[in-house]
Structures are given as C-alpha cells and as structure tokens.
MARBA-3410 file (N, C-alpha, C, O; in Angstrom, 1 decimal):
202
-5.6,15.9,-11.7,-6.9,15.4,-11.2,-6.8,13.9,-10.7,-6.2,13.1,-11.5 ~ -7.3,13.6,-9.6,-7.3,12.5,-9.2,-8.5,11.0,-10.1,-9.7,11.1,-10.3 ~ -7.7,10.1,-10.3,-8.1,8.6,-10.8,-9.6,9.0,-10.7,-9.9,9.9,-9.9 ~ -10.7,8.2,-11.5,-11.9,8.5,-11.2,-11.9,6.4,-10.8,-11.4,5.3,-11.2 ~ -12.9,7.0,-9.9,-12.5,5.4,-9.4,-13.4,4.1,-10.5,-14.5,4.4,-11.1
-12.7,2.9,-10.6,-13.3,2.3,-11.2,-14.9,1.8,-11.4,-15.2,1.6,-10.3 ~ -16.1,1.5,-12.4,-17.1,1.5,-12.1,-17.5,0.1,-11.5,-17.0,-0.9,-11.9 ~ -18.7,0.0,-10.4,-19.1,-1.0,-9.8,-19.2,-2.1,-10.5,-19.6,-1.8,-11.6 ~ -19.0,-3.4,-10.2,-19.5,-4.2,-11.2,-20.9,-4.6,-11.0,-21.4,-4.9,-9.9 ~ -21.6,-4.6,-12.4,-22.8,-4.7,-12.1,-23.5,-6.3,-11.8,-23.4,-7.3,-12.6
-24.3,-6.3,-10.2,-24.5,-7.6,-9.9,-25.2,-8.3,-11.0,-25.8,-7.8,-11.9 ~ -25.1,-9.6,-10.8,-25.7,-10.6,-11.8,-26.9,-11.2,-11.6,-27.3,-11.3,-10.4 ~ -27.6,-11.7,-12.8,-28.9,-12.5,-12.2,-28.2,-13.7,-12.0,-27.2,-14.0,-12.7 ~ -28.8,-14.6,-11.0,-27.9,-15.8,-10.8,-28.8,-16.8,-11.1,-29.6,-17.1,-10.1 ~ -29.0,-17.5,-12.3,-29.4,-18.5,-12.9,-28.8,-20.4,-12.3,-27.7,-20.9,-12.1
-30.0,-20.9,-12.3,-29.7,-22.2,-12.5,-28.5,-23.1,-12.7,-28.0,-23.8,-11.8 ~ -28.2,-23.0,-13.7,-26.7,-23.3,-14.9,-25.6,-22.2,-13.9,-24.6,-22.8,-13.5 ~ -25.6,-21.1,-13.6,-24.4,-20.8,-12.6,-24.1,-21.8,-11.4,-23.1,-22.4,-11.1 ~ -25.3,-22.0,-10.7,-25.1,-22.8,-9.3,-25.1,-24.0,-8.9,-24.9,-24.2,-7.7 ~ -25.2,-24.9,-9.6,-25.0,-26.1,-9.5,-23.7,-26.9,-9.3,-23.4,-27.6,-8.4
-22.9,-26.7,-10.6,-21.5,-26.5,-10.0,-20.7,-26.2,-9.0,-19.9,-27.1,-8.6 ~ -20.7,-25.3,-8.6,-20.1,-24.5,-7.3,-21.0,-24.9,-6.4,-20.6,-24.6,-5.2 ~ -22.1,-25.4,-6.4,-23.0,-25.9,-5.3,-22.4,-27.2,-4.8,-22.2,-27.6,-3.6 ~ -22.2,-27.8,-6.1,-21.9,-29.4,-5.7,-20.4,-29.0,-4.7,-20.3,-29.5,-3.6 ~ -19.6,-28.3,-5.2,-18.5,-28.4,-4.3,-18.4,-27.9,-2.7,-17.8,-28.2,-1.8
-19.8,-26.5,-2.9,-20.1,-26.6,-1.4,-20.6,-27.9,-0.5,-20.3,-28.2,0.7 ~ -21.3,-28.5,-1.3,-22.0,-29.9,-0.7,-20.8,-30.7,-0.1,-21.0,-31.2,1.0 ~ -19.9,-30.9,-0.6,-18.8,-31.7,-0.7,-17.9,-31.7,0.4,-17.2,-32.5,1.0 ~ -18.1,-29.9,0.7,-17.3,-29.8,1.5,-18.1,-29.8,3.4,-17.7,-29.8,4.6 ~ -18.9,-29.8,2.9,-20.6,-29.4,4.6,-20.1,-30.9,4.6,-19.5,-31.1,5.7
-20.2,-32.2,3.8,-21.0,-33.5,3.8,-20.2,-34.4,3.9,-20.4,-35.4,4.6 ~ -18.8,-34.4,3.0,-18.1,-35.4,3.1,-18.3,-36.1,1.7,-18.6,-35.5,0.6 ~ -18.0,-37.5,2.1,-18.3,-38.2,0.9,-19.8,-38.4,0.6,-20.6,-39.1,1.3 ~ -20.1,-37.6,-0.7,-21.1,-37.7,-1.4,-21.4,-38.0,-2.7,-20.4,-38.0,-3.5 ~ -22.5,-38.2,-3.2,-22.5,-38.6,-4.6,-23.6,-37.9,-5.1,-24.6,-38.0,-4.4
-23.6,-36.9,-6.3,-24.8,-36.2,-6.7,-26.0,-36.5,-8.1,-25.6,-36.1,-9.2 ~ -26.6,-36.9,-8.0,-27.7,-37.3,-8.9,-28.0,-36.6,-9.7,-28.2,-35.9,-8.7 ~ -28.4,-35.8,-10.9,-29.7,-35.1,-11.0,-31.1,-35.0,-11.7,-31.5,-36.0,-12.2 ~ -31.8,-33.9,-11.9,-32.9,-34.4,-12.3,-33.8,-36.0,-12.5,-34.0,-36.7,-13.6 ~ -34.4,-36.3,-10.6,-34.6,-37.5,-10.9,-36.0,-37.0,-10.8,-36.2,-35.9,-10.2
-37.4,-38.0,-11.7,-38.2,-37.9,-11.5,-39.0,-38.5,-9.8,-38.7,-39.6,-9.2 ~ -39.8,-37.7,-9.6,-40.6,-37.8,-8.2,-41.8,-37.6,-8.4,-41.9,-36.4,-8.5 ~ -43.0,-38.1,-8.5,-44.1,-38.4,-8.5,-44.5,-37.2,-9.8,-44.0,-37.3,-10.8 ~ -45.4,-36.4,-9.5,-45.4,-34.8,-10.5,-44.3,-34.0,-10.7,-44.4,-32.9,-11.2 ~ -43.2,-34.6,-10.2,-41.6,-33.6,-10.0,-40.9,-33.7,-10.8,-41.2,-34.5,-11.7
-39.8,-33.0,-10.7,-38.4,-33.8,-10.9,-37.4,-32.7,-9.6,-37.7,-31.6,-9.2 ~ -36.4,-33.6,-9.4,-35.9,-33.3,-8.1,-34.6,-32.5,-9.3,-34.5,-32.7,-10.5 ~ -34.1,-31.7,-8.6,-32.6,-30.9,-9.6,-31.2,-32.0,-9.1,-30.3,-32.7,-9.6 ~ -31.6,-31.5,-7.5,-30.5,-32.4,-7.5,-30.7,-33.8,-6.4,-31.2,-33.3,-5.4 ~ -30.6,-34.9,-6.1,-30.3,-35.6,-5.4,-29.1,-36.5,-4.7,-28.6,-37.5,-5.2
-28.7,-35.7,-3.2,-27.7,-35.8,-2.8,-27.3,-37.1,-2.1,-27.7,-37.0,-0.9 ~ -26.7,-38.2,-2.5,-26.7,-39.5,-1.7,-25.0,-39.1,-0.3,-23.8,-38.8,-0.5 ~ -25.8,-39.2,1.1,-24.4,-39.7,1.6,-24.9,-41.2,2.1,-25.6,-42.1,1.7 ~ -23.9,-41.1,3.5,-24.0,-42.4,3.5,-25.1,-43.3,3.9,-25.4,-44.4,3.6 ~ -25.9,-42.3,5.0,-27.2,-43.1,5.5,-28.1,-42.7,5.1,-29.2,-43.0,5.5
-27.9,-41.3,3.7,-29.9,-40.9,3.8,-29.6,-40.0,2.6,-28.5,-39.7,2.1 ~ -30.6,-39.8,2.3,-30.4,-39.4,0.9,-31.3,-37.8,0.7,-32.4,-37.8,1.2 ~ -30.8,-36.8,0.2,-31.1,-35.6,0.3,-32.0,-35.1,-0.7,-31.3,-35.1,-1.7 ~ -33.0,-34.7,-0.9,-33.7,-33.8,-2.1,-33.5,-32.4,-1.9,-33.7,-31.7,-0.9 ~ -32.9,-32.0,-3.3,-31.8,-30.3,-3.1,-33.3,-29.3,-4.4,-33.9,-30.1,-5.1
-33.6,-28.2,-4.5,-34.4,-27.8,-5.0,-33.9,-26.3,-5.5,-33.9,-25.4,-4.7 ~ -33.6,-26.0,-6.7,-32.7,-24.7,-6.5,-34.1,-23.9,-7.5,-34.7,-24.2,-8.5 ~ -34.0,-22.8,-6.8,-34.9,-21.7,-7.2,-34.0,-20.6,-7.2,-33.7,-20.1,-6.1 ~ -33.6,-20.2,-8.1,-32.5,-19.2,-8.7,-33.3,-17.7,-8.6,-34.4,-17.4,-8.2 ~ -32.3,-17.1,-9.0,-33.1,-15.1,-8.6,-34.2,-14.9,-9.9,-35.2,-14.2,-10.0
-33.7,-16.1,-11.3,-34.8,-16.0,-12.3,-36.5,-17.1,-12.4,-37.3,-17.3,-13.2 ~ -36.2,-17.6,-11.2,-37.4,-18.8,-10.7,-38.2,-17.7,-10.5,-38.0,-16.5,-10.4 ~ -39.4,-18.8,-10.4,-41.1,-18.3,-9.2,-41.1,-19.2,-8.2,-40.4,-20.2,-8.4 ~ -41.7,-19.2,-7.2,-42.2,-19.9,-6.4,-43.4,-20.7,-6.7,-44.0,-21.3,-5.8 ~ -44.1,-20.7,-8.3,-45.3,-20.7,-8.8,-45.6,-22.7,-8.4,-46.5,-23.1,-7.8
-44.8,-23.3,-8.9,-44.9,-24.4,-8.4,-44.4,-25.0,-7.1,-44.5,-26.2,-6.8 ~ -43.8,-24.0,-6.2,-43.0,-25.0,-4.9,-44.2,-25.7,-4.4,-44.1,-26.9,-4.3 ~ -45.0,-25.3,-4.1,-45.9,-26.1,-2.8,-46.2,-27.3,-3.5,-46.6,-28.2,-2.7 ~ -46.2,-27.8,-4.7,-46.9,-28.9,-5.3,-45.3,-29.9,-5.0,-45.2,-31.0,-4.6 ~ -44.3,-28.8,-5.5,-43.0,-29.6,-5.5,-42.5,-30.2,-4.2,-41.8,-31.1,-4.1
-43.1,-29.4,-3.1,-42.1,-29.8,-1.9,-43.2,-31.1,-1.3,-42.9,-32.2,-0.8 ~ -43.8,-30.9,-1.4,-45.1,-32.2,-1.0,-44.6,-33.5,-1.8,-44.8,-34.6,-1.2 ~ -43.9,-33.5,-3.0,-43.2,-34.6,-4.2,-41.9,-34.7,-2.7,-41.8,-35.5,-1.8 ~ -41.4,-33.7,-2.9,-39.6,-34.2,-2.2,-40.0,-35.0,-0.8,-39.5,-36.0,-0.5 ~ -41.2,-34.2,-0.1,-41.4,-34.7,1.2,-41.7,-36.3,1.2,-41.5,-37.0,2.2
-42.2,-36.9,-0.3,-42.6,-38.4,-0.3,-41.1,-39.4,-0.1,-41.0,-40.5,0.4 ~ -40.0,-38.6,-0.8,-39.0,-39.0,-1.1,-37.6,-39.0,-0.6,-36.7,-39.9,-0.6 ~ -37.6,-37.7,-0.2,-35.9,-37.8,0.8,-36.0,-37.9,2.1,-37.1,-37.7,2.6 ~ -35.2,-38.2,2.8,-35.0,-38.0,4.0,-34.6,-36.8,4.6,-35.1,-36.7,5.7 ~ -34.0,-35.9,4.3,-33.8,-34.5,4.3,-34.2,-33.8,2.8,-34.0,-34.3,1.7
-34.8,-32.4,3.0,-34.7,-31.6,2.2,-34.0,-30.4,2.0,-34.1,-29.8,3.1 ~ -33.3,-29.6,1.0,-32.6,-28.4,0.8,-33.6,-27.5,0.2,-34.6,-28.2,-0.3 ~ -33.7,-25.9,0.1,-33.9,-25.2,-1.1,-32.8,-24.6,-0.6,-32.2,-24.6,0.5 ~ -32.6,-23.9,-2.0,-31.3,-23.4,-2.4,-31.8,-22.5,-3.2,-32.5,-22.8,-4.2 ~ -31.4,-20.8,-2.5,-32.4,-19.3,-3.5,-31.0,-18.6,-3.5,-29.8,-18.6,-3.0
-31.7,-17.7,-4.6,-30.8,-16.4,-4.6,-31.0,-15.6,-3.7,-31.8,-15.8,-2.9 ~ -30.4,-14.3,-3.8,-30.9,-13.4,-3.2,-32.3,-12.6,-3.5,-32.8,-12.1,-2.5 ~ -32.6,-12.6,-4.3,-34.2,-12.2,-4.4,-34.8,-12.8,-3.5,-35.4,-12.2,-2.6 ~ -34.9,-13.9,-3.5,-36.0,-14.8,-2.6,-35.6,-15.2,-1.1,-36.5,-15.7,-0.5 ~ -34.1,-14.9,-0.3,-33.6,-15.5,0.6,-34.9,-15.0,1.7,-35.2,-15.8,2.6
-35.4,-13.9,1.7,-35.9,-13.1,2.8,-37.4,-13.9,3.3,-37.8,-13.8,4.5 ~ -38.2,-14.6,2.2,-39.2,-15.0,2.0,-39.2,-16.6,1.9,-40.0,-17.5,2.2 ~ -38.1,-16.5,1.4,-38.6,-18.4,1.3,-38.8,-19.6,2.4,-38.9,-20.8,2.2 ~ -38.8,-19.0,3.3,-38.8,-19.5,5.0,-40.3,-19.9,5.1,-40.6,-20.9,5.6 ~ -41.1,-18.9,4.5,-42.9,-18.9,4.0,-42.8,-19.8,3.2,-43.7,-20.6,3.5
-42.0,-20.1,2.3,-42.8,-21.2,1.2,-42.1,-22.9,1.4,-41.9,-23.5,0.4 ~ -41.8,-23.4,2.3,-41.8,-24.6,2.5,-41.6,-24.6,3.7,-41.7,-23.6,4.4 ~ -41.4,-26.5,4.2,-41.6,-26.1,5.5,-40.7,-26.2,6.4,-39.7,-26.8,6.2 ~ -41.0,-25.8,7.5,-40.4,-26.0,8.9,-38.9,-26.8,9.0,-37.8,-26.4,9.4 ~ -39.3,-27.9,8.4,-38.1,-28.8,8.3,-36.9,-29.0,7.6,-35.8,-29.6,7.8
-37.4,-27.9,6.4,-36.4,-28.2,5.3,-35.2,-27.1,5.4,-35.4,-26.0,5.7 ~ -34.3,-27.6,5.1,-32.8,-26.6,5.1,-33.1,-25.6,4.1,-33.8,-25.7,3.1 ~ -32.4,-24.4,4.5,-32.3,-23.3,3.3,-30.7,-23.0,3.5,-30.1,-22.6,4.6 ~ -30.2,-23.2,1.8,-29.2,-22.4,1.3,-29.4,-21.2,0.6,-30.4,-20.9,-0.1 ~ -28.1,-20.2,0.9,-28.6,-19.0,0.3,-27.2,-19.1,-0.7,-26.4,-20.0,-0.9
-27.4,-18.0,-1.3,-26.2,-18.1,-2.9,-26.3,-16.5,-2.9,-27.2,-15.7,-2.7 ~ -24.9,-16.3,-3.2,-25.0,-15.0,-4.1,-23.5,-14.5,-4.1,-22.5,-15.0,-3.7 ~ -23.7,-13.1,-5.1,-22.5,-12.8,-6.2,-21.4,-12.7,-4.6,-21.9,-12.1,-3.7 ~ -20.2,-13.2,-4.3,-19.2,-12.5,-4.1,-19.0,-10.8,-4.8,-19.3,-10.3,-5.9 ~ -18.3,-10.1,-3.4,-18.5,-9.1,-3.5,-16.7,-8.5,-4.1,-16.6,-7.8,-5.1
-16.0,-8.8,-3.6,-15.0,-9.2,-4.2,-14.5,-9.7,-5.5,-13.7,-9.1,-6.2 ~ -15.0,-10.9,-5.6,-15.1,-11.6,-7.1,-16.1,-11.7,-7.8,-16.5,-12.8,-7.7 ~ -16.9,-10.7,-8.7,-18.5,-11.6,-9.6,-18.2,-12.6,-9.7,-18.9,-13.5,-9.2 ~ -17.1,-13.0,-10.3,-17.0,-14.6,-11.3,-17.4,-15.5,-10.2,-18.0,-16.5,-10.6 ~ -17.2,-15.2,-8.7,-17.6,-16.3,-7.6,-18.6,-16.0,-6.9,-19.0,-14.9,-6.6
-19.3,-17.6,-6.7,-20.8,-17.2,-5.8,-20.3,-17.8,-4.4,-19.4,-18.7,-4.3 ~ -20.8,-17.3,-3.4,-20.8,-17.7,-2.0,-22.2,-18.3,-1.8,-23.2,-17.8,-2.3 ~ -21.9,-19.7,-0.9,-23.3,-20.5,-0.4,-23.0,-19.8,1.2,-21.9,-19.4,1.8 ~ -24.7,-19.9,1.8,-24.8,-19.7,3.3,-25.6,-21.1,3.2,-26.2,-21.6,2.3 ~ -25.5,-21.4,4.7,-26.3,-23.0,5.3,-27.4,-21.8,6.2,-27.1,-21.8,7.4
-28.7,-20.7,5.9,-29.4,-20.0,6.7,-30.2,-21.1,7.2,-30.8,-20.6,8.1 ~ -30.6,-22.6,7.1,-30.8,-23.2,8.4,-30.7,-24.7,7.8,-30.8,-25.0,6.6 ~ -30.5,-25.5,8.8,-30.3,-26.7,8.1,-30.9,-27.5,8.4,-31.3,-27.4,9.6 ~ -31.3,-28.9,7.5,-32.4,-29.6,7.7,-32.7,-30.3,8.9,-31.9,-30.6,9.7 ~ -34.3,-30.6,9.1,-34.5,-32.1,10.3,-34.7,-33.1,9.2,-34.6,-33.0,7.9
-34.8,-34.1,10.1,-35.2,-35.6,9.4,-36.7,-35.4,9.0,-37.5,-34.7,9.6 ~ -36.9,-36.1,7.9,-38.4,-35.8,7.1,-38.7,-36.9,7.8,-38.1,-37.9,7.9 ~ -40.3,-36.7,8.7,-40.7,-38.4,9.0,-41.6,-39.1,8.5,-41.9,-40.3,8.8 ~ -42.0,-37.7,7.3,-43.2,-38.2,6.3,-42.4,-39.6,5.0,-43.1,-40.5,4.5 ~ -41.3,-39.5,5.0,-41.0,-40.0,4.1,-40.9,-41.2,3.7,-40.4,-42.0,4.4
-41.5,-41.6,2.4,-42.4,-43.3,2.2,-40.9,-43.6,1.9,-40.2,-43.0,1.1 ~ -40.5,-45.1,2.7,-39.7,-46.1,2.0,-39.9,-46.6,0.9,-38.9,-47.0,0.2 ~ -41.2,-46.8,0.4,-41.6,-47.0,-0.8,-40.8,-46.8,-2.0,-40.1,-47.3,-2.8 ~ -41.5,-45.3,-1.6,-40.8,-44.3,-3.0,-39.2,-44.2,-2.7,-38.4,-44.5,-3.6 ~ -38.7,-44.0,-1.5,-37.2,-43.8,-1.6,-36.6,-45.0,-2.4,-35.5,-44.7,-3.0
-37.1,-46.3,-2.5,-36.3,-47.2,-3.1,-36.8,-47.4,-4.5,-36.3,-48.2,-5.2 ~ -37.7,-46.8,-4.8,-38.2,-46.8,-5.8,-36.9,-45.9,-7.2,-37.1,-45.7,-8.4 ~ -35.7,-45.5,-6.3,-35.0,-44.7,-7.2,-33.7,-46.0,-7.4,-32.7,-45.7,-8.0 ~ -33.8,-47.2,-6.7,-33.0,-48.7,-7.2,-33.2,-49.1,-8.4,-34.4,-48.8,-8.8 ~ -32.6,-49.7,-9.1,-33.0,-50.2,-10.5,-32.9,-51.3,-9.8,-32.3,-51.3,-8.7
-33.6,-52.7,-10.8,-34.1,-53.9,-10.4,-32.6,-54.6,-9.8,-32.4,-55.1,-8.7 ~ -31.7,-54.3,-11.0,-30.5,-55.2,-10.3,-30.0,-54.8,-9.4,-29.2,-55.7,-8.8 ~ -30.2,-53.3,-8.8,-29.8,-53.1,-7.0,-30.7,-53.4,-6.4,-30.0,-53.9,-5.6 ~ -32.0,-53.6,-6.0,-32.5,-54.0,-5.7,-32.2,-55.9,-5.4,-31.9,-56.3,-4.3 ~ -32.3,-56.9,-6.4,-31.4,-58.3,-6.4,-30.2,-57.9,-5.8,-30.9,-57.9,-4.8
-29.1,-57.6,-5.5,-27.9,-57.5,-4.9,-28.2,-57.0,-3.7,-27.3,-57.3,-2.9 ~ -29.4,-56.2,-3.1,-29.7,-56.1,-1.5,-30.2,-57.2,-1.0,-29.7,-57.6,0.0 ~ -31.4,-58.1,-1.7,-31.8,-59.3,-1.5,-30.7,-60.3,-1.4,-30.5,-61.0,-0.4 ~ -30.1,-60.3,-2.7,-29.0,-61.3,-2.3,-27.7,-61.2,-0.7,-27.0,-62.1,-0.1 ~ -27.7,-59.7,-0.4,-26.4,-59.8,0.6,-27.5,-59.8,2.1,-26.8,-60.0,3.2
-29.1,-59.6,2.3,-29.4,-60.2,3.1,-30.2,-61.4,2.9,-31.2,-61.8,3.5 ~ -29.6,-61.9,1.9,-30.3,-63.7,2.1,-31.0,-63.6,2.4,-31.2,-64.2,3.4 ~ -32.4,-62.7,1.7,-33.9,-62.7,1.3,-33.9,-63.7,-0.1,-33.0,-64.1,-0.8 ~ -35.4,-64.1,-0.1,-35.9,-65.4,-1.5,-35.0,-63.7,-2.6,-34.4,-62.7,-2.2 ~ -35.2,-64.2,-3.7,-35.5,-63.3,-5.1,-36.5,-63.1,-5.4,-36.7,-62.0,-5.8
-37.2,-63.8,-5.3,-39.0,-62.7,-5.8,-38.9,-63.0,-6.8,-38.9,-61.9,-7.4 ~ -38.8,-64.0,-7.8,-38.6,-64.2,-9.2,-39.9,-64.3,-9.9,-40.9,-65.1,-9.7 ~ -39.8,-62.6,-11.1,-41.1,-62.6,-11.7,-42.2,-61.6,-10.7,-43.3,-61.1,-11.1 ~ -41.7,-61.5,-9.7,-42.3,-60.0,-8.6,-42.4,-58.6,-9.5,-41.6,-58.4,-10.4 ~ -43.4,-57.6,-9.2,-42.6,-56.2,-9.6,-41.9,-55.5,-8.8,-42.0,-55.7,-7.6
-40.9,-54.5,-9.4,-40.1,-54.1,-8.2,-40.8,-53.2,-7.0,-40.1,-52.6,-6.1 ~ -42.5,-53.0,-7.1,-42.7,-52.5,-5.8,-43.4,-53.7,-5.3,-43.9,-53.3,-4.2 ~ -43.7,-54.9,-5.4,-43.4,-56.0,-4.9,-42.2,-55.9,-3.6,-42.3,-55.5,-2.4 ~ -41.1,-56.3,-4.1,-39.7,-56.2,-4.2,-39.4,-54.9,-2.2,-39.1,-55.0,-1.0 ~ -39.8,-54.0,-3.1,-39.7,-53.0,-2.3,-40.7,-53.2,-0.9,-40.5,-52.7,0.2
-41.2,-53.6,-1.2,-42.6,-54.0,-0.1,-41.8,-54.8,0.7,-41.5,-54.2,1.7 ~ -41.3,-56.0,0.4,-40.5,-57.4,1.4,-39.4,-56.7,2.1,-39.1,-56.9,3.3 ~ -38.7,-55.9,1.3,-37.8,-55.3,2.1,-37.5,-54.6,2.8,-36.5,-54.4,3.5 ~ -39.0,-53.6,2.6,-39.5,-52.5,3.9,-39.7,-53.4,5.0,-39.2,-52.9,6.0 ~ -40.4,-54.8,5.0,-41.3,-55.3,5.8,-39.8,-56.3,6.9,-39.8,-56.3,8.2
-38.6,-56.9,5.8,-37.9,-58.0,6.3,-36.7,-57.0,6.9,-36.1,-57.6,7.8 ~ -36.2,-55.7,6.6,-35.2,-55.2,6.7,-35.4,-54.2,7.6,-36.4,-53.4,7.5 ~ -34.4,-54.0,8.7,-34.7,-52.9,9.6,-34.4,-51.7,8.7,-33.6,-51.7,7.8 ~ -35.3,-50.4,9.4,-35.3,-49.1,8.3,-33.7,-49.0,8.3,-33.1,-49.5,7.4 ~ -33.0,-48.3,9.2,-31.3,-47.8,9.5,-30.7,-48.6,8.7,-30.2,-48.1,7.7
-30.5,-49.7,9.0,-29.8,-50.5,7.6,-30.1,-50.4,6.3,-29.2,-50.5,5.5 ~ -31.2,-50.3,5.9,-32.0,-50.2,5.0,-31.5,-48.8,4.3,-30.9,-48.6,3.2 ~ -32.0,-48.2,5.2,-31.1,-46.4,4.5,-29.6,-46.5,3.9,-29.0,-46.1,2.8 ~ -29.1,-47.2,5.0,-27.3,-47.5,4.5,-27.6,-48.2,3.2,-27.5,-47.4,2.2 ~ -27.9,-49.4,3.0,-27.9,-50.4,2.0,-28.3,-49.2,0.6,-27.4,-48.9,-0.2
-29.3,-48.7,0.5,-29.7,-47.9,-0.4,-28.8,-47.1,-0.8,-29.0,-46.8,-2.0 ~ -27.6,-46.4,0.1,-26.9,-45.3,-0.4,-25.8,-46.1,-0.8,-25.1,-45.5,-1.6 ~ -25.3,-47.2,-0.6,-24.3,-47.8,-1.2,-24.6,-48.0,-2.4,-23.7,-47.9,-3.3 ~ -26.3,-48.6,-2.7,-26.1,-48.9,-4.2,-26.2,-47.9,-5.1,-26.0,-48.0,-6.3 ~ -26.4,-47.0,-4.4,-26.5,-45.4,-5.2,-24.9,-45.0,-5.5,-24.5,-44.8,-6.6
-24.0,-45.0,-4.3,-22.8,-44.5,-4.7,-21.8,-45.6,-5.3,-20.7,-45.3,-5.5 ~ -22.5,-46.9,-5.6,-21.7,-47.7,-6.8,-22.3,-48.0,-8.1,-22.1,-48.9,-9.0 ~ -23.1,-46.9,-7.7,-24.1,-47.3,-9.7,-23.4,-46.7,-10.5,-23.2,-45.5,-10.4 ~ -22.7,-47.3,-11.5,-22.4,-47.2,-12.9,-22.9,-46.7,-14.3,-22.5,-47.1,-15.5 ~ -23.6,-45.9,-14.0,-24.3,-45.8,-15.5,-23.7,-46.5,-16.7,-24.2,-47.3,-17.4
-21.9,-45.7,-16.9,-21.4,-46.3,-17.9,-21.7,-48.4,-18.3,-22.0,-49.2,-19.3 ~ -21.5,-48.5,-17.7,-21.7,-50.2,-17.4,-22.8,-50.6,-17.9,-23.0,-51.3,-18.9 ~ -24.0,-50.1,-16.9,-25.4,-50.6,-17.1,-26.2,-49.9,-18.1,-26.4,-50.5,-19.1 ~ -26.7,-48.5,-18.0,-26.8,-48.0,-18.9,-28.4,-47.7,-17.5,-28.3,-48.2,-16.4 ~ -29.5,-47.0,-17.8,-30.3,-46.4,-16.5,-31.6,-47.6,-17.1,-32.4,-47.5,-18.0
-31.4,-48.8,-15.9,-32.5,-50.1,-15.8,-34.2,-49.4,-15.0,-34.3,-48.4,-14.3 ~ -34.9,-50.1,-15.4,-36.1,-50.0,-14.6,-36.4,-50.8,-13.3,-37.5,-50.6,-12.7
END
C-alpha cells in the first residue's frame, strides 16, 4: 500500500508577539538604515512600532488575525497627528478589508504563514505609503527629550530658551528651522538616542 501522505500543517493564528520580529527585518530590508521604536505614546494611543529613517519618521500599526478593528479609526486619527508616513500591518483575516478602515494614504502590509515553512511568515508591501500632510510638527518633536532638543538648538545657533517648556522649545524651532532639515535633524537624534546612557528624559 502506498505512503499515506503526510498531514497538512495546520495554519496558525498569527498573533502580535509572532510579527514584530520578522517584521523589523522586513523593514530593514524595504528601508535601509533604520531604527525601530516601540510602543510610543500618541495623544489617546500608543503607536506599536515607530520606524525612524533618515528624513521622516514612520507610524507602523499591527492588527494581527487575533485584533479588531474596534479601535482603528480613533487610532489612525492619533498616527495621522504624528508620523509622516503611516503602515498597518494585518494578517490574513483582515488583508481583504482593511483598505476600508484607514485611509487612502497609508501603506498596508500583509503577513502570513509561509506555505512551505509554518515556522516562517512572509510580509507583502499591498500598497505603500504617501506623505501625511496633516502632520503636526508639534507633536512629531514632541517624541525629543529636552536634551535632544538643546543639541538641535545648540548645532543651529538658536538662544537656549532657558527655563522655556519643551513645547515652547518646539514652537521656535518649527518657526526658525526650515521643515526638510528639521525632519533630518529629528531622525538623527532619534537614531543616536541612548537609552542605556540617559535613561528615557521628559
């Protein structure tokens, strides 16, 4: 009697905690040099992941096959104050639909089991971002701690603001600094922040 063929493996739910990892290295490989953030707070949010390259800074949103959509619309209205581009990133349950639940502008990644390998997920880029034009400079620098903030001031020979708050701060440098530079300056101090060193300043 002939082999009974081996049984299918059965697909997986693909959770949160699977994709982030393997996400970051897709990122890595679309973007170049990047630096990844996570869970930053955003107005009523928190972002999962925030992707710094060199001129602009990304808000990534992953809604896994065990998510709802129950909060996106409040959530994407938060990322829109804050990145310059936006990601969602779904499983397959939701790839078919989630084009409906944000908007126009924002990139969608898709994810799912390798068919081949379970243990491996494959990312698709199903469309990729425009520039957000809603996005407050405000809030984008609002993710500097004070002493990046002083080291932008200081390398464009702005006063210090001594005793200012840092949306003070932020305000002079929207007003004295062209935006394009402004974006670069920001992702540098992002991709030389130290936590070990500093420890996470206000």
């Amino acid at each position: 009697m002939p082999e009974p063929n081996p049984p299918l493996s059965t697909p997986m739910t693909i959770r949160d905690k699977d994709i982030r990892e393997p996400l970051f290295d897709f990122l890595e490989r679309e973007y170049g040099k990047i630096r990844i953030l996570e869970e930053k707070p955003i107005g009523r949010s928190r972002a999962d992941m925030l992707m710094v390259t060199e001129d602009a800074l990304f808000g990534i949103e992953i809604k896994s096959d065990a998510d709802s959509y129950a909060r996106l619309s409040r959530q994407a209205r938060d990322y829109n104050l804050y990145f310059d581009y936006n990601y969602v990133v779904v499983g397959t349950t939701h790839a078919h639909h989630i084009g409906e639940h944000v908007p126009a502008f924002w990139g969608i990644i898709t994810v799912e089991q390798d068919e081949e390998d379970p243990d491996r997920l494959d990312f698709y880029i199903l469309r990729r971002p425009e520039r957000n034009a809603g996005r407050d400079m405000l809030r984008k620098l609002s993710f500097l701690w004070r002493s990046e903030l002083s080291h932008i001031l200081a390398s464009e020979k702005l006063p210090k603001y001594v005793g200012k708050s840092k949306r003070y701060v932020a305000g002079k440098m929207k007003d004295k600094i062209d935006e394009e530079r402004l974006d670069r300056l920001i992702s540098e101090e992002l991709f030389q922040r130290d936590y070990t060193v500093y420890g996470e300043q206000k």
